[in-house]
C-alpha positions in Angstrom: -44.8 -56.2 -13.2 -43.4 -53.5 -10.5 -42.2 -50.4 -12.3 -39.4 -50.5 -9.7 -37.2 -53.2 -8.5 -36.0 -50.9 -5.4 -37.7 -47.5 -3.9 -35.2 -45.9 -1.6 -35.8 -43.7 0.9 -32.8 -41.5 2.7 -30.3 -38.3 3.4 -28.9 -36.6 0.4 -25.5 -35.3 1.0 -22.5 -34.1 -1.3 -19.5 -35.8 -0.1 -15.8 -34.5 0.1 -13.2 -36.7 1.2 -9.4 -35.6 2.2 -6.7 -38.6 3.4 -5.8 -38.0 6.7 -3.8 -40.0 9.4 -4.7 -41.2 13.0 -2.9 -38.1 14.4 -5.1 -36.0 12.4 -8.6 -37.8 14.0 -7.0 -37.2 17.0 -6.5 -33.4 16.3 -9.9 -33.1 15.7 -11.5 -35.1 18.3 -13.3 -37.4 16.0 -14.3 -40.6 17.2 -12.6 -43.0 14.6 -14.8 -44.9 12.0 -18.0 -43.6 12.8 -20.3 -40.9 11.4 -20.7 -37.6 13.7 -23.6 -35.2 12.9 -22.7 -31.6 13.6 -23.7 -28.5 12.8 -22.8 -25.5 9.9 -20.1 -24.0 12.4 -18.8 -27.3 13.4 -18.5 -28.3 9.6 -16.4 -25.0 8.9 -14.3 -25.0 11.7 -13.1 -28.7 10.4 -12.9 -27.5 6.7 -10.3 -24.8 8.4 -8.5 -27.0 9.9 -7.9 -29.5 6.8 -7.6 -27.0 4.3 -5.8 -23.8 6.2 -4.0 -25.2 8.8 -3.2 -28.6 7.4 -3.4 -27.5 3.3 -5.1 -30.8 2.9 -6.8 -31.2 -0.7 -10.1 -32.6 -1.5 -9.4 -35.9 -3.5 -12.8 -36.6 -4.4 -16.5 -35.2 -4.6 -19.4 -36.9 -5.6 -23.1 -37.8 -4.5 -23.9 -39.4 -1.4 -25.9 -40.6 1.2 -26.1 -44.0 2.7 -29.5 -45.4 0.8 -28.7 -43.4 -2.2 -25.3 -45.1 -2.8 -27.3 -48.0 -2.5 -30.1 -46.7 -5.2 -27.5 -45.2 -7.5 -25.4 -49.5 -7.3 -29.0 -51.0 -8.5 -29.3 -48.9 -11.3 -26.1 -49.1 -12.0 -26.4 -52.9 -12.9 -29.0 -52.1 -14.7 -32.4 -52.3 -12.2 -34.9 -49.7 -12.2 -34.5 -47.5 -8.7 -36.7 -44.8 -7.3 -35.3 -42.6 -4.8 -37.2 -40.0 -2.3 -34.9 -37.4 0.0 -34.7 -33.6 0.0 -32.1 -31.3 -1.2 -32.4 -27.6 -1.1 -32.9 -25.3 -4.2 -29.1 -24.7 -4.1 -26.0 -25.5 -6.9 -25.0 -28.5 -4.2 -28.9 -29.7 -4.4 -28.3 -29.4 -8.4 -25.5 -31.4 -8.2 -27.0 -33.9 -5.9 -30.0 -33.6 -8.9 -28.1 -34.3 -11.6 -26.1 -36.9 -10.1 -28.8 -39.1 -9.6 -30.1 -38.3 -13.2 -27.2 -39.5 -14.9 -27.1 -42.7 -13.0 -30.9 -43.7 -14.3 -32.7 -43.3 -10.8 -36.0 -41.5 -10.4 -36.4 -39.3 -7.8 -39.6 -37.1 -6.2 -36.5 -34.0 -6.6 -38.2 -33.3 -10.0 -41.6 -31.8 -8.1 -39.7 -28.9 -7.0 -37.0 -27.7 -4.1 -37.1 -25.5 -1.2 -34.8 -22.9 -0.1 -32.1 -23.9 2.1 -28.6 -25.8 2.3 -28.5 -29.0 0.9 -26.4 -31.4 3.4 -23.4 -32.1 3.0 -20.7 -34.6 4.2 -16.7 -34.5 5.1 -15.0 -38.1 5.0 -11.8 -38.5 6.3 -9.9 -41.6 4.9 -6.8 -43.0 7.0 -4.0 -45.1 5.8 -6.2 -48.0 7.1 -8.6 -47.5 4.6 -10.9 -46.7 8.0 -13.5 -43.7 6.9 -14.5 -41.2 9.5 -17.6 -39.6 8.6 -18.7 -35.6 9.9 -22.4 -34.9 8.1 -24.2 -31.8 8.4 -27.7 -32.4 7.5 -28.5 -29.0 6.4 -32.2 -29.3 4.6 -32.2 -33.1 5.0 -32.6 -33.2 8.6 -36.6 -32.5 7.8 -37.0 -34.8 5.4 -41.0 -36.5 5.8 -43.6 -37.8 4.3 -44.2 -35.0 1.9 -41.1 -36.3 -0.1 -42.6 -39.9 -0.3 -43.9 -40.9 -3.8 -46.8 -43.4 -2.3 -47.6 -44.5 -6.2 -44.1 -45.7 -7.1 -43.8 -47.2 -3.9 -46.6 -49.1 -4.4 -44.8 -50.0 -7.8 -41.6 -51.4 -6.3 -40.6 -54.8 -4.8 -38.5 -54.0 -2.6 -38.7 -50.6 0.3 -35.2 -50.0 1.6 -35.3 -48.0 4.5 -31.9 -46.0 5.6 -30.7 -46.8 8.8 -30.1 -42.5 9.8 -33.4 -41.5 9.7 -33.5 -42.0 13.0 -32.1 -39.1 14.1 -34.8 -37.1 12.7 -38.3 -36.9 14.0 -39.8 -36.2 10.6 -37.2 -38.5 8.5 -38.1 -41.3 10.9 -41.8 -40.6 10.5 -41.4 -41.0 6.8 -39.7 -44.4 7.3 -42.5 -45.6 9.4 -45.1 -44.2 6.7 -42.9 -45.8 4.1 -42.7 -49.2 5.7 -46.5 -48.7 6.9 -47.2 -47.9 2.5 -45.4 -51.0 1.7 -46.9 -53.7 3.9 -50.6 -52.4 2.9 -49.3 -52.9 -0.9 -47.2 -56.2 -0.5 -44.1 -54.7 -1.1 -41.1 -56.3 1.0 -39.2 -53.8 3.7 -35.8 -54.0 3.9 -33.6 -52.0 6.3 -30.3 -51.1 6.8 -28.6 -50.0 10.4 -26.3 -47.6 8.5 -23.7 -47.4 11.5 -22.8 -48.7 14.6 -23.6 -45.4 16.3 -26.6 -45.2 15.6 -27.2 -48.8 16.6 -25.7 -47.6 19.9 -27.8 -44.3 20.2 -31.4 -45.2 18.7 -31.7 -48.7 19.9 -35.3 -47.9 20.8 -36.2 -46.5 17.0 -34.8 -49.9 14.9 -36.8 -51.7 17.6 -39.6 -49.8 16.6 -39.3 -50.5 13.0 -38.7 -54.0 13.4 -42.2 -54.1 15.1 -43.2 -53.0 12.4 -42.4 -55.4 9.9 -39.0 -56.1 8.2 -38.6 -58.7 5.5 -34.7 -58.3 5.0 -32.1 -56.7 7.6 -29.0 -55.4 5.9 -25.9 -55.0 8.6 -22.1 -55.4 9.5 -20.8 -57.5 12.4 -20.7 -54.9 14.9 -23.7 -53.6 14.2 -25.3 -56.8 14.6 -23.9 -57.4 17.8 -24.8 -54.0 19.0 -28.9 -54.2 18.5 -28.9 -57.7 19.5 -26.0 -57.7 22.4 -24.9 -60.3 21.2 -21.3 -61.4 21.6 -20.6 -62.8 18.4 -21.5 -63.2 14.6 -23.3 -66.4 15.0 -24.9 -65.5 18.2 -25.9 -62.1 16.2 -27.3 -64.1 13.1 -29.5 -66.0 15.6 -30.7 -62.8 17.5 -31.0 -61.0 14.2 -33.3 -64.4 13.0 -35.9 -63.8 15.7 -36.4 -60.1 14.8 -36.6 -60.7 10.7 -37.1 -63.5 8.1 -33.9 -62.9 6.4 -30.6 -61.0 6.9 -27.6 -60.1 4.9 -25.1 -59.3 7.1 -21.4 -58.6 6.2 -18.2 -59.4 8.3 -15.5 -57.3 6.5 -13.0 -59.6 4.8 -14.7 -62.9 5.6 -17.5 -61.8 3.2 -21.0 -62.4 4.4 -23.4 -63.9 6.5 -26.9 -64.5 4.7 -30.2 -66.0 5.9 -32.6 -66.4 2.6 -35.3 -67.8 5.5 -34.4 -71.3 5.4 -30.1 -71.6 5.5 -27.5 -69.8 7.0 -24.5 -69.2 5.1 -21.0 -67.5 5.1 -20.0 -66.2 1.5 -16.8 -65.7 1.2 -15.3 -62.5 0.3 -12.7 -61.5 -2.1 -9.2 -60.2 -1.3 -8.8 -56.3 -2.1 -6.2 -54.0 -1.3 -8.5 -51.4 0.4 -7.5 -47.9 0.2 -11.2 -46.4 1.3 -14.2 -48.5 2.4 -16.8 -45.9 2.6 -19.4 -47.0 1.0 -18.7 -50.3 1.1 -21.8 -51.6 2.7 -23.9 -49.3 0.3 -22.5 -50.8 -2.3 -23.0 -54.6 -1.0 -26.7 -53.8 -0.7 -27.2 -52.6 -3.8 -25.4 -55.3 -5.2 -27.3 -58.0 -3.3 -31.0 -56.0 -3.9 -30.4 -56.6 -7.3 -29.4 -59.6 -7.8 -32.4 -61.1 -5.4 -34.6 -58.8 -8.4 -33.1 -60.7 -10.7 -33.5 -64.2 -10.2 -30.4 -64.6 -8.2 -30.3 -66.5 -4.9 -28.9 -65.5 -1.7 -25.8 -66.8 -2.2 -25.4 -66.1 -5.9 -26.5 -62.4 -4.8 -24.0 -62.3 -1.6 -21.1 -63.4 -3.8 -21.6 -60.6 -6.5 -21.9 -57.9 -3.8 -19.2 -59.5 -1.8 -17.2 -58.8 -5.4 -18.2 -55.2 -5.9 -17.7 -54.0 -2.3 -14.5 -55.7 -2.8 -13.9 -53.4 -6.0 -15.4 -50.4 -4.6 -12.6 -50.2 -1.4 -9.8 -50.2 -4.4 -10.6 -46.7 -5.3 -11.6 -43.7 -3.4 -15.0 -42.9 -2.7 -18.3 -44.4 -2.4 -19.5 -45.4 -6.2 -17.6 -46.5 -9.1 -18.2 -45.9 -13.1 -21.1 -47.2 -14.6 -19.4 -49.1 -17.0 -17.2 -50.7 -14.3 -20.5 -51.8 -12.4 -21.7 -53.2 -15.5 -18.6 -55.4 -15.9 -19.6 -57.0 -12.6 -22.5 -59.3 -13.9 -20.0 -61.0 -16.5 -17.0 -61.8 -14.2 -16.4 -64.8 -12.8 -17.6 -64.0 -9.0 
């Protein structure tokens, strides 16, 4: 038996979110929806500018980071989770730590930290519920194989593989050593395209992973259609069906559309009064990775993360309580 259903590997931030309006994205020339890397002085001069000259308020802080949402979800429902990243020997890189700690996931943070700033992340939430992302990467940005754990990757069943390592050199050398780890032990790949930015920008790199050998693709619509060029969801599914054996892909409020290898099928989602959807696709995959580790189907596992990416856009920010997690398994999804 693998000591881990899911081994993660991905950026570590601390998120802050403020609401904002359109007018305000605008103001800061952000493009709308997406995530923008920038750097320390960028990051400040947009702090100013919400807190000083707009005396906006932070509404919530909490762990993030795409795959670790996704790590802290499966443990949340109760699977075992391993997690490799880098934080710096800081108090955000403590709170990052301990975050992770408390939610039951095992991380390669325990072997020690280096000096630095640990990365951090500024999500602006419109009335839409739309989330526009500005990440500084601070001491993630050279994440690499020396924050792998090759033993408990060996131990897991699943390797899910964050989509924004590829704008790393070292981070996307750890994926490929990851994935590269994996396939020698059996263990399935699975990889998520994060954002359709980076989609747009590092075409070349998810090609590159795909060659490499991906059991299960994790991806919105417009993702989809961005790596494929495809000019719609079914046209995508059958693109995305060439490049991998199975797919999870999500389509906002018409749910999902899964390939388990043999069927194509649209899940349904759930109706939600959405007030912040970051995290939303984090969330579905964790959702989904445990319920295939836990003799769920692929439907049976896209309706229960259809139904807690539906709950998670009800509140603000990217995870919910533990307990509220929990309560998932025994509702009627």
């Amino acid at each position: 038996m693998a000591n881990f259903d899911v081994y993660g590997v991905g950026n570590a931030l601390v998120d802050t979110e403020y609401e904002v309006d359109d007018g305000f994205i605008r103001i800061a020339n952000l493009q709308k929806g997406v995530m923008t890397l920038v750097e320390a002085d960028a990051r400040e001069k947009l702090l100013h500018l919400l807190e000083h000259e707009h005396e906006l308020q932070v509404i919530k802080q909490a762990g993030g980071g795409s795959a670790a949402n996704t790590i802290v979800a499966v443990a949340q429902f109760g699977g075992r989770s391993f997690y490799s990243c880098k934080v710096a020997n800081d108090a955000t890189g403590d709170f990052f730590m301990h975050d992770l700690q408390a939610a039951g996931v095992e991380t390669n943070l325990n072997a020690g930290r280096e000096p630095g700033i640990t990365g951090k992340c500024i999500s602006l939430v419109t009335p839409d519920a739309e989330r526009t992302m500005t990440t500084h990467l601070g001491i993630t940005a050279s994440l690499g194989v020396n924050e792998l754990n090759p033993d408990a990757l060996r131990q897991s069943n699943y390797l899910y593989i964050e989509g924004y390592l590829v704008t790393s050199p070292s981070a996307m050398a750890a994926a490929k050593e990851a994935q590269s780890i994996a396939r020698a032990a059996g263990v399935k790949v699975s990889l998520t395209l994060s954002d359709p930015a980076m989609v747009d920008n590092f075409k070349q790199a998810f090609d590159e992973l795909a060659e490499g050998g991906i059991d299960l693709i994790f991806c919105n619509e417009d993702e989809a259609k961005l790596w494929t060029a495809a000019k719609s969801r079914d046209e995508a599914m059958i693109r995305l069906k060439s490049i991998c054996p199975r797919v999870a892909m999500t389509c906002g409020k018409d749910g999902a559309m899964v390939f388990d290898g043999g069927t194509v099928s649209l899940v349904p989602g759930f109706p939600a009064r959405a007030i912040d959807t970051t995290g939303a696709g984090d969330m579905f995959a964790g959702a989904f990775l445990y319920g295939i580790n836990h003799g769920m189907n692929y439907l049976e596992a896209a309706r229960l993360a259809n139904r807690a990416a539906a709950m998670l856009v009800t509140n603000f920010g990217a995870r919910m309580p533990t307990m509220d997690v929990r309560a998932l398994l025994s509702s009627d999804y």
